[in-house]
N, C-alpha and C positions, 0 to 999 in steps of 0.2 A: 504494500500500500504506500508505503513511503518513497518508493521510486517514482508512482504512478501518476500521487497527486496532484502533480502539476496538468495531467493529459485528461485525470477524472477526476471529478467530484469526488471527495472524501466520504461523503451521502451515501452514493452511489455505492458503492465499494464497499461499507457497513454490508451492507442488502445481499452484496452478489458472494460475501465471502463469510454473509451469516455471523457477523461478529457484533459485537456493541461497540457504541461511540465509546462509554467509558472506559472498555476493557482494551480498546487501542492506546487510548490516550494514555491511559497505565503504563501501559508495554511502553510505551514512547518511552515517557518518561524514567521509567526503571531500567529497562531492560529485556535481558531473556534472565527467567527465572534459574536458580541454580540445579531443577529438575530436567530442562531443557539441555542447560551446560553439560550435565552427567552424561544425561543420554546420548549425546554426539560425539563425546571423550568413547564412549559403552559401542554405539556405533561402527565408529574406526577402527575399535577392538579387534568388534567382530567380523568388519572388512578382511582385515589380515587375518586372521586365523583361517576364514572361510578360504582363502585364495592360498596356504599353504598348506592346505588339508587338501587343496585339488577340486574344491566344492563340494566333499563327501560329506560333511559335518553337517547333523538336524540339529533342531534344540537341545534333545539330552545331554547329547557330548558337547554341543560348545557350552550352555552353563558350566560342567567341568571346567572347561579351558577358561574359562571367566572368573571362576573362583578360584582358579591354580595364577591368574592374572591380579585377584586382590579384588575382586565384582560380586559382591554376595548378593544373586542374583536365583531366583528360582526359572523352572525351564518354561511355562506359560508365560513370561516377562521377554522371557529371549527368544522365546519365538516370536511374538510379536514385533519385535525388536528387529530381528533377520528377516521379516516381511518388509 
């Protein structure tokens, strides 16, 4: 939204991306939350492990490799996660 708003209405873009005026203006002002930060550190993670396992690796065994990385992480979190 923030790149956009010059080309659209800020309005507009609430509507189309289902969000609230306040809960943009929050985020403006704050940030990205430190749940968002985690999870793209957790991400990356599991970028690399995925790509030196040869893309064998499901949820069960990359949680393992998450927790053996210092990620106390159950495996319905990390698979969501690798979606």
């Amino acid at each position: 939204m923030k790149q956009h708003k010059l080309k659209y209405p800020v309005e507009k873009m609430y509507g189309l991306l289902k969000v609230s005026s306040s809960g943009y203006y929050h985020w403006l002002k704050n940030g990205p939350s430190n749940r968002w930060l985690e999870n793209e550190k957790i991400i990356s993670v599991i970028e690399e492990i995925f790509e030196e396992t040869y893309q064998s690796y499901g949820a069960p065994r990359m949680a393992v490799e998450l927790e053996k990385c210092g990620f106390k992480m159950l495996r319905p979190r990390t698979g969501r996660m690798m979606k």
